[in-house]
C-alpha positions in Angstrom: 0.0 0.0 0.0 1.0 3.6 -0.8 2.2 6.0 2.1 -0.3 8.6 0.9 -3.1 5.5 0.9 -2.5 4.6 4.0 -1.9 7.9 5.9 -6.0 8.7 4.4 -6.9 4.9 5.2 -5.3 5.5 9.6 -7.1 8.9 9.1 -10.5 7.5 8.3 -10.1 5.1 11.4 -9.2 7.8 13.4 -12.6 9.7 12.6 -15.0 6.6 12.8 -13.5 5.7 16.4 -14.2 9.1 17.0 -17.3 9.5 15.5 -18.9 6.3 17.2 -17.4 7.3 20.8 -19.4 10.7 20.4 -22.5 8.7 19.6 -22.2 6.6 22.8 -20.7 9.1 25.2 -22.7 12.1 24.1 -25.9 13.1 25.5 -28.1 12.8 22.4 -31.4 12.1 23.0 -33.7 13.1 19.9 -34.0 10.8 17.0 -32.4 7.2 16.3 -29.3 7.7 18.6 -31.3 8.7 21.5 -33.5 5.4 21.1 -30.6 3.2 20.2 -28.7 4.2 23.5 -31.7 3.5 25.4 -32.3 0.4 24.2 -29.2 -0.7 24.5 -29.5 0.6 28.5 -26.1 2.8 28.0 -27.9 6.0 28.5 -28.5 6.6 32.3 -30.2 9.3 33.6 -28.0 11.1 36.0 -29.2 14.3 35.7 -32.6 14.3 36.1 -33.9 15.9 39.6 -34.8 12.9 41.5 -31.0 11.6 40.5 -28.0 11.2 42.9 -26.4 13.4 41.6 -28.7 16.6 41.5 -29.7 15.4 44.9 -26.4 15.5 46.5 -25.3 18.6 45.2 -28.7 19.9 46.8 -27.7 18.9 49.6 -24.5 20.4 49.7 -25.5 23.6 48.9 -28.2 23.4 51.5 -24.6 22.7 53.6 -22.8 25.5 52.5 -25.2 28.4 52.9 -23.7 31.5 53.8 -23.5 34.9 52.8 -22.0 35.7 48.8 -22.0 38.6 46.6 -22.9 37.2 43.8 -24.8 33.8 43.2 -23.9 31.9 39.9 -26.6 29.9 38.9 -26.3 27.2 35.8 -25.5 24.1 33.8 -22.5 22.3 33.2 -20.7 25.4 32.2 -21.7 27.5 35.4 -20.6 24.2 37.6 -17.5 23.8 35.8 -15.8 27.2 36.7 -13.7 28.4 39.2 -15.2 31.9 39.8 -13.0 32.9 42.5 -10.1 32.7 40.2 -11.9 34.8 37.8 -13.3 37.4 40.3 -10.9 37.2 43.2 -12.0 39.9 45.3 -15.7 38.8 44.8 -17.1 36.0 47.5 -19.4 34.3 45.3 -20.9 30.9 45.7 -21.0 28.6 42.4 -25.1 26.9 42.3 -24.7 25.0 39.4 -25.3 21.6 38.6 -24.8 19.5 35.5 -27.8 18.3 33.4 -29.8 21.7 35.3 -32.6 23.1 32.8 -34.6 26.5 33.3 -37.3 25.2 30.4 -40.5 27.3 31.0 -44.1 25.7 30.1 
C-alpha cells in the first residue's frame, strides 16, 4: 500500500473511532441515537432531579449556605468554573449543577 493511501486509510479510522465514541458518550437524546442508547441501557439518567447526583449537590449547597456577593446559577458550564479565580476579590458561591434546565411551560 502507498504512504499517501495509507496515511487517508489511519485517518479515516481515526474519525469513525471518533465518530462512534461521540455517539455513545454524548448526550443525544432526539431521533435514532437517543433510542438506540436506550435500548441498549447505555444511556442513564444522571441528571434528572430525583438523580444522585442533582440530589447530593442539593444537599451540599443546602450545607454551605452562607453569605456571597454574587450567586452563579447554571448548567455544566456555570458548575464547571472556578469563579474565584476569575473574580478574586468577589465572595461568590458557584449553584450550578450539571444536566440543570430553566425550560418554561
Amino acid at each position: 500500500m502507498q504512504p499517501k493511501l495509507l496515511l487517508i486509510a489511519a485517518l479515516a479510522a481515526i474519525l469513525l473511532v471518533a465518530f462512534v465514541s461521540g455517539l455513545l458518550v454524548g448526550d443525544w437524546k432526539p431521533g435514532i441515537v437517543g433510542t438506540l442508547k436506550a435500548r441498549l441501557g447505555v444511556q442513564e439518567r444522571m441528571f434528572d432531579y430525583e438523580g444522585p447526583y442533582y440530589q447530593s449537590k442539593l444537599a451540599f449547597f443546602r450545607q454551605t449556605a452562607g453569605v456571597a456577593d454574587a450567586v452563579m446559577l447554571g448548567h455544566a458550564l456555570t458548575e464547571g468554573i472556578d469563579w474565584r479565580e476569575l473574580f478574586p476579590d468577589v465572595k461568590i458561591f458557584n449553584r450550578g449543577i450539571s444536566g440543570d434546565t430553566s425550560g418554561c411551560s
